[in-house]
C-alpha positions as CSV (number, residue, x, y, z in Angstrom):
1,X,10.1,5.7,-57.5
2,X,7.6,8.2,-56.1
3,X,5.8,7.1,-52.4
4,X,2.3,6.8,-54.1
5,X,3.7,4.3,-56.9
6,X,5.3,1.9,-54.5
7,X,1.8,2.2,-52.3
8,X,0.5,1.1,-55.5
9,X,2.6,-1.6,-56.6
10,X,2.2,-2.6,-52.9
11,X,-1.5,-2.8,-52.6
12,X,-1.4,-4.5,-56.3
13,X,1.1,-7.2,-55.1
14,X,-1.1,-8.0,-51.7
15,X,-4.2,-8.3,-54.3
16,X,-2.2,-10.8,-56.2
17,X,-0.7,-13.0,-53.6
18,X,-4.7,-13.2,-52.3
19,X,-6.1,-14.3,-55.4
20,X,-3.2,-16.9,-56.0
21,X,-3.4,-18.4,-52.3
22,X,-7.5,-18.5,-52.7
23,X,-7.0,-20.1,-55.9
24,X,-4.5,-22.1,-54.3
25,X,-6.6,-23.3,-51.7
26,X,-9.5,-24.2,-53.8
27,X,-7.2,-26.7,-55.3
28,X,-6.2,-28.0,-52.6
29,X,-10.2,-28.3,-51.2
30,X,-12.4,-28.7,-53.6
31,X,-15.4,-28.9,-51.4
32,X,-17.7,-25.7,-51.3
33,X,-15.6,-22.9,-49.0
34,X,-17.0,-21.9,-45.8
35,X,-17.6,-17.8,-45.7
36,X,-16.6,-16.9,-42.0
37,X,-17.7,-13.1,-41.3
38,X,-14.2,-11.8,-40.2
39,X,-12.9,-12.9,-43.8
40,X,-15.4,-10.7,-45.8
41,X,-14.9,-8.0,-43.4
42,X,-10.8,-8.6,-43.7
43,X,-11.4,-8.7,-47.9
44,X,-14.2,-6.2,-47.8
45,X,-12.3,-3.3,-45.7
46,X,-8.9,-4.6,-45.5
47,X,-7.5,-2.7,-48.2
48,X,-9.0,0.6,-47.4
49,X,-7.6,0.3,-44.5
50,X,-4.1,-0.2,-45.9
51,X,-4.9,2.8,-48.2
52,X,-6.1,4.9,-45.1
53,X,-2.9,3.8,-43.0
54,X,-0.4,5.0,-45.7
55,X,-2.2,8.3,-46.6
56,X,-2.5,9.5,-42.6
57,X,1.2,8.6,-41.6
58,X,2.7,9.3,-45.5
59,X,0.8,12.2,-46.1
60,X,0.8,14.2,-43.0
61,X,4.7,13.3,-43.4
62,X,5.3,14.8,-46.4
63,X,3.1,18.2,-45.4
64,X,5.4,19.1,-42.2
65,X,7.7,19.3,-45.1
């Protein structure tokens, strides 16, 4: 399996586990949910972050190469 399919199965896998623990935790509190800012930044830039991350120390990697 090539390095940018299991970044993407990666990234695809966190996405899933968030959606399942929010949906999760609405069952669990039914009342309305409480935005805090450092979550929407978290959801908001989170994953380009991760993206970011794996293309600088991945990428330069495989170009010394």
């Amino acid at each position: 399996m090539s390095l940018k399919t299991s970044l993407i199965l990666l990234i695809w896998g966190i996405a899933l586990l968030t959606s399942f623990a929010f949906r999760f935790w609405g069952f669990i509190h039914p009342d309305s949910f409480l935005i805090r800012p450092w979550l929407i930044f978290l959801l908001l830039f989170g994953p380009s972050f991760v993206i970011a991350f794996g293309i600088f120390v991945f990428g330069f990697r495989e170009a010394d190469n």
